[in-house]
N, CA, C and O atoms as a GROMACS GRO file, in nm:
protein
  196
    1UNK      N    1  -5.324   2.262  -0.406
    1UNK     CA    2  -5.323   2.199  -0.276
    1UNK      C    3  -5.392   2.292  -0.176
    1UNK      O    4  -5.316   2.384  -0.145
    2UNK      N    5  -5.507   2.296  -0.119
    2UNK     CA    6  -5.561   2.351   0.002
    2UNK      C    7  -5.589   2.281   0.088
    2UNK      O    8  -5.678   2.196   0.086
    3UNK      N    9  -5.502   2.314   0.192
    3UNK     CA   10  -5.527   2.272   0.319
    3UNK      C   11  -5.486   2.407   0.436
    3UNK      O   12  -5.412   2.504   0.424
    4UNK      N   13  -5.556   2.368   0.524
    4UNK     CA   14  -5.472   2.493   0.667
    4UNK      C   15  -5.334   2.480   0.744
    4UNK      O   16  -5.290   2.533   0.846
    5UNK      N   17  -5.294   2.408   0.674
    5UNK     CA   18  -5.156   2.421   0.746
    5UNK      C   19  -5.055   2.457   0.630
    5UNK      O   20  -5.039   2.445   0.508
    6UNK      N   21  -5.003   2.504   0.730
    6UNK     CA   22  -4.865   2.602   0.660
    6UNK      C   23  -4.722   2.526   0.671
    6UNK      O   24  -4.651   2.517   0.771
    7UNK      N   25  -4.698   2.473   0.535
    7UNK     CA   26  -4.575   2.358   0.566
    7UNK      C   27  -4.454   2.451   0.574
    7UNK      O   28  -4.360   2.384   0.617
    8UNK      N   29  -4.410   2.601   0.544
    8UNK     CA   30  -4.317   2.635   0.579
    8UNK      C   31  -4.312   2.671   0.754
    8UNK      O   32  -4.211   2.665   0.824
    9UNK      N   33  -4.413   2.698   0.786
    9UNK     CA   34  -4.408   2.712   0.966
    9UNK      C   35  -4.404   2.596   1.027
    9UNK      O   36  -4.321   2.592   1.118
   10UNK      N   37  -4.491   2.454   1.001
   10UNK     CA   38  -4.484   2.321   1.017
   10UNK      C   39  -4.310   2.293   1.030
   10UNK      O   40  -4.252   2.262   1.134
   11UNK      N   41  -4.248   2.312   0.899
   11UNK     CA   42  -4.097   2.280   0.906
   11UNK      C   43  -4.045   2.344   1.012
   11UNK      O   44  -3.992   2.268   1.093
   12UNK      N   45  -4.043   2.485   1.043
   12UNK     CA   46  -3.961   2.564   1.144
   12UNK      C   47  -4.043   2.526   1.262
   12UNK      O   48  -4.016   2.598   1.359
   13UNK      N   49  -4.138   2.434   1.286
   13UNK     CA   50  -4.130   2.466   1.442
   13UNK      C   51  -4.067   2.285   1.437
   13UNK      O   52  -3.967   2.259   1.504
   14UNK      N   53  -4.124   2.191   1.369
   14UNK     CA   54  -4.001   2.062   1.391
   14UNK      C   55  -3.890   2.086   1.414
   14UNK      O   56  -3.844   2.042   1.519
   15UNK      N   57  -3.822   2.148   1.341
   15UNK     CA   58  -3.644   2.221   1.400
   15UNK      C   59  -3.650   2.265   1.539
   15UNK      O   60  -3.585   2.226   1.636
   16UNK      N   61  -3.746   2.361   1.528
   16UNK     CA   62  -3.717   2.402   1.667
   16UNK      C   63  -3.746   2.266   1.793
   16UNK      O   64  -3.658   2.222   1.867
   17UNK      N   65  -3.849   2.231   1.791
   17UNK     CA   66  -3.880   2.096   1.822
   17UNK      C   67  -3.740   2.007   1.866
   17UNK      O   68  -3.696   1.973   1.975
   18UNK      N   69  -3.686   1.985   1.711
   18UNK     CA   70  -3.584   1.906   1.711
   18UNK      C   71  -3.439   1.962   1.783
   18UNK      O   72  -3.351   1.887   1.826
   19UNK      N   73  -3.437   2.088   1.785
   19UNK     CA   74  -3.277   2.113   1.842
   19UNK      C   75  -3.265   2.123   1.973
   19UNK      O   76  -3.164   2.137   2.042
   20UNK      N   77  -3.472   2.106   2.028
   20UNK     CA   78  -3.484   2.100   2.162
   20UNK      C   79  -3.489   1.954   2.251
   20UNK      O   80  -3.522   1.952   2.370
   21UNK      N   81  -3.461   1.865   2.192
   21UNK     CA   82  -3.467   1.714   2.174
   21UNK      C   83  -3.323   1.660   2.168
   21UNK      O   84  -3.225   1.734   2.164
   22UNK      N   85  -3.318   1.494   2.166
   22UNK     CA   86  -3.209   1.429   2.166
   22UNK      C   87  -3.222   1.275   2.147
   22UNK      O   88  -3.311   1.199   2.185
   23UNK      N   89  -3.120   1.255   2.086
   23UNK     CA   90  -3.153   1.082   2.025
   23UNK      C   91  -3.260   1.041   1.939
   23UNK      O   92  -3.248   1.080   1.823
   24UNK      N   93  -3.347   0.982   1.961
   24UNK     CA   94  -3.472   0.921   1.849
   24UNK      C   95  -3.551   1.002   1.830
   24UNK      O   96  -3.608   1.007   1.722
   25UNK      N   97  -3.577   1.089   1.931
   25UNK     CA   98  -3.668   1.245   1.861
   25UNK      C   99  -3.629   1.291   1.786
   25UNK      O  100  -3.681   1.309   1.675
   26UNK      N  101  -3.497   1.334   1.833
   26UNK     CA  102  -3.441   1.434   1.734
   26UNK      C  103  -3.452   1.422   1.583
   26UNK      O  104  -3.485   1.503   1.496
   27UNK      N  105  -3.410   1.283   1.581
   27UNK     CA  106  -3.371   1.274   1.456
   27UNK      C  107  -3.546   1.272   1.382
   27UNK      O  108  -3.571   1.327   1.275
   28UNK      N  109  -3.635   1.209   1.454
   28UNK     CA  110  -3.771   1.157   1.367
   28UNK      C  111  -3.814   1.273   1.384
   28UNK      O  112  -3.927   1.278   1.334
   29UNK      N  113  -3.781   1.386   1.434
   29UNK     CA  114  -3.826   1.507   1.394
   29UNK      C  115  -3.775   1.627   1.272
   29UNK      O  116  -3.820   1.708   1.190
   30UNK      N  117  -3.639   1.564   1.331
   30UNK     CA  118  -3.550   1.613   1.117
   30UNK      C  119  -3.650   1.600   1.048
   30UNK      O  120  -3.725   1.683   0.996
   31UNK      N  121  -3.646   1.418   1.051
   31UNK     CA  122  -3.728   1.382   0.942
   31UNK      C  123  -3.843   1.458   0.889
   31UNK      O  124  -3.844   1.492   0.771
   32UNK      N  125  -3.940   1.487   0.972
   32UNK     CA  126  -4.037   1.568   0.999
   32UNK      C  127  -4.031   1.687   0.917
   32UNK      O  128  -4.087   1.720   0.813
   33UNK      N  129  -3.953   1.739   0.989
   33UNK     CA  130  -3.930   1.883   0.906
   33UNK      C  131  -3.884   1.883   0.794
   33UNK      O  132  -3.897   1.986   0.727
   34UNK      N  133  -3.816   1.770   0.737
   34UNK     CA  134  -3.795   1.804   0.617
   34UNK      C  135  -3.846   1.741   0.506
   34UNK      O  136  -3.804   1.730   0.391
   35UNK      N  137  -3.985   1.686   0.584
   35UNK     CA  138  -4.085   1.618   0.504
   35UNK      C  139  -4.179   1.743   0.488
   35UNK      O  140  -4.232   1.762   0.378
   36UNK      N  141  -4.196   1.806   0.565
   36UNK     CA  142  -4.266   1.967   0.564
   36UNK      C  143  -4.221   2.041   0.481
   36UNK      O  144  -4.297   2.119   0.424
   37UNK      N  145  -4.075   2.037   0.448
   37UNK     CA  146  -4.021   2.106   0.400
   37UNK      C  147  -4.008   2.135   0.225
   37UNK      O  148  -3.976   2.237   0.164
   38UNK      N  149  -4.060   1.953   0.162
   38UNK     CA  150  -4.056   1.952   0.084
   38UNK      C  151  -4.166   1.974   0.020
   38UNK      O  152  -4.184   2.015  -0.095
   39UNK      N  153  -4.268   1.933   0.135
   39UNK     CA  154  -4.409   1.992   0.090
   39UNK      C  155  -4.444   2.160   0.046
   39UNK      O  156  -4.503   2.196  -0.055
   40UNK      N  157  -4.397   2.231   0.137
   40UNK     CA  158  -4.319   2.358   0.130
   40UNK      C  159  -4.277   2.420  -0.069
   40UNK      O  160  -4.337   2.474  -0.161
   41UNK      N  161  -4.166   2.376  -0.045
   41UNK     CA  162  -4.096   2.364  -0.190
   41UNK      C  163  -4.174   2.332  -0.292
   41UNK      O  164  -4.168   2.400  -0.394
   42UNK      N  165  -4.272   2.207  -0.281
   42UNK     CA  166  -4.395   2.149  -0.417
   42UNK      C  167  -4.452   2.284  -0.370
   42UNK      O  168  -4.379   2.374  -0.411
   43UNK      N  169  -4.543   2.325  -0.309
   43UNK     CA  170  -4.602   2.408  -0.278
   43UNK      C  171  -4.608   2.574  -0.397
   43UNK      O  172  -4.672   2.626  -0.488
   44UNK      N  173  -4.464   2.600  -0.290
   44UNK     CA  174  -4.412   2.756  -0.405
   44UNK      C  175  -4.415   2.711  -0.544
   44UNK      O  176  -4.461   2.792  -0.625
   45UNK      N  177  -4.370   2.585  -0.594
   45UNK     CA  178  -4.340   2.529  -0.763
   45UNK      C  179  -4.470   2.540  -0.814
   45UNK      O  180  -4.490   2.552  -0.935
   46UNK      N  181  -4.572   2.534  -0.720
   46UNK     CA  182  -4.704   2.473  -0.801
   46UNK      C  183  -4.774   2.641  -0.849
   46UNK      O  184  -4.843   2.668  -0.947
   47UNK      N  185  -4.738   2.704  -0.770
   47UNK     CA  186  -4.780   2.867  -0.750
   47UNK      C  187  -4.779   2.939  -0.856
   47UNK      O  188  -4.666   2.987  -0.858
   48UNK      N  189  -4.850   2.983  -0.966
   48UNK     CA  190  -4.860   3.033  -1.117
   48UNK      C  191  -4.763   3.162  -1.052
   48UNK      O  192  -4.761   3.215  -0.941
   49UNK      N  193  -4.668   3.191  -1.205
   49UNK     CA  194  -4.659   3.327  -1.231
   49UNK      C  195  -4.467   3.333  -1.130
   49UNK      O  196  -4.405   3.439  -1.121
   0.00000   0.00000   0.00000
């Protein structure tokens, strides 16, 4: 997977994002982050060695 974004920083700034928020943000920004997050996770799995 190459791309320029960095889904573990992507995730931490949605949180931050999100705990700075309230009601329908908040939450579609969870979401967010922990759609980053999983990208994140495939990410390290895919990583030889």
């Amino acid at each position: 997977m190459c791309t320029k974004y960095d889904p573990q920083r992507e995730a931490e700034a949605a949180m931050k994002r999100a705990a700075a928020s309230e009601g329908a943000d908040r939450q579609r920004l969870i979401q967010l982050a922990l759609a980053w997050h999983q990208l994140a996770r495939e990410r390290r799995e895919e990583q030889p060695g």
